[in-house]
Phi, psi and omega in degrees: 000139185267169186223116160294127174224162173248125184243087179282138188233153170283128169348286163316328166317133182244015196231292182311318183325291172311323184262002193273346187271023194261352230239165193311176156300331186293353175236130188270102160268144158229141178220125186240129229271123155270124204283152184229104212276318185134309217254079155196124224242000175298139178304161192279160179305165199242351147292339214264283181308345190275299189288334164279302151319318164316292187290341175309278178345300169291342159271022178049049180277176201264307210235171147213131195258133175268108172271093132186103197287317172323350183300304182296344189286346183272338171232159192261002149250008189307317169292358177274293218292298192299314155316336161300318174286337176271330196280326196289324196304286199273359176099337194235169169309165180226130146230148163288161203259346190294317186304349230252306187301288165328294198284336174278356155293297176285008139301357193244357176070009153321141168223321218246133170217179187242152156234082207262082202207152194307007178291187159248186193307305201281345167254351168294312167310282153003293168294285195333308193305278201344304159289343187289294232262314148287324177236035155057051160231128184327083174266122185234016189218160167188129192219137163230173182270350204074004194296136159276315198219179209283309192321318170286338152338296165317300157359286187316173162234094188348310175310305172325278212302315198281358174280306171326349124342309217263303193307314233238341192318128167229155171311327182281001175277146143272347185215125198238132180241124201265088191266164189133095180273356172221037175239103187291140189220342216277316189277020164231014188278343196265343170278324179281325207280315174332296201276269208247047143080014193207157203271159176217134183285075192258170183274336158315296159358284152306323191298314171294302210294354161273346168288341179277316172284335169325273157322351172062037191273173166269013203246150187258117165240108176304330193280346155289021189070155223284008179279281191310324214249346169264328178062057160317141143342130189278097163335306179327151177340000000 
């Protein structure tokens, strides 16, 4: 049986489209578009989500997910308010791609974490509160790219993380977390967890694995790292 999702995206995204095919054919992404000018990491209009969601909703996906986790980081109710809103549109459960992330860390017994991400210093600082303060986690490492707009995201390359990997790696981390719905990652995550040993969190990446635990599957994906490939449980409240 194929199973169906809703993906909301910023307009300039190039990316989630592409890691979302990575996953069988039995899962269906449909995806509706947020306008975006490109150069600003702030959330998208709240008409843009209410009419995408809607339309999502007719095509009778089960979930819908928002990749763009930077969103969450500017208001401390934003994943309450914007998930309510996706769900009275389209009908269905919502998630966020940041909750999506908090929580598949600590389903992974992770607590103490790197942040490792296409941002600058004030919205990587943003994440770090976020996580402390909604998925009770440690940021004890941070590196960001400097990206001004979602195009230099886009940009970036698997190597930025991982010589950032190398720089910043200590023993007390557990987990190192890749935020970014358009910094491609999904085919390097099970090669950085090899090389240093420790599980690593992106935001697509979390986004399938709430779509998978969402959906109860049995199907495992190894070649995306130990998030896909064990599919832990969501730990959270």
């Amino acid at each position: 049986m194929t199973r169906h999702f809703g993906v909301l995206i910023p307009s300039t995204n190039t990316t989630v489209e592409i890691e979302c095919r990575l996953v069988p054919a039995t899962y269906q992404a449909h995806v509706g578009r947020l306008k975006s000018s490109g150069g600003s990491f702030s959330p998208s209009r709240d008409e843009d989500i209410d009419y995408q969601s809607r339309l999502l909703g007719t095509a009778k996906v089960e979930l819908v997910i928002l990749a763009q986790t930077s969103a969450s980081l500017f208001s401390e109710d934003y994943d309450d308010v914007v998930t309510k809103r996706m769900s009275a549109g389209a009908g269905v459960p919502a998630i966020t791609s940041a909750q999506a992330v908090g929580r598949a860390v600590r389903a992974l017994g992770a607590r103490r974490i790197a942040i490792v991400s296409p941002y600058s210093e004030a919205v990587n600082a943003r994440a770090a509160r976020y996580f402390e303060d909604k998925h009770r986690l440690d940021t004890i490492a941070l590196e960001g790219f400097g990206a001004t707009d979602a195009y230099a995201i886009g940009q970036l390359g698997p190597q930025h993380a991982r010589d950032a990997f190398a720089r910043i790696d200590r023993p007390e981390i557990e987990a190192f977390v890749v935020p970014g719905g358009n910094f491609p990652t999904m085919t390097s995550v099970a090669a950085w967890e090899r090389e240093f040993g420790k599980p690593v969190v992106t935001t697509n990446q979390a986004s399938l694995w709430a779509m998978l635990r969402a959906f109860e599957s049995a199907d495992r994906l190894p070649a995306f790292g130990r998030l896909l490939a064990e599919l832990p449980a969501d730990a959270s409240p």
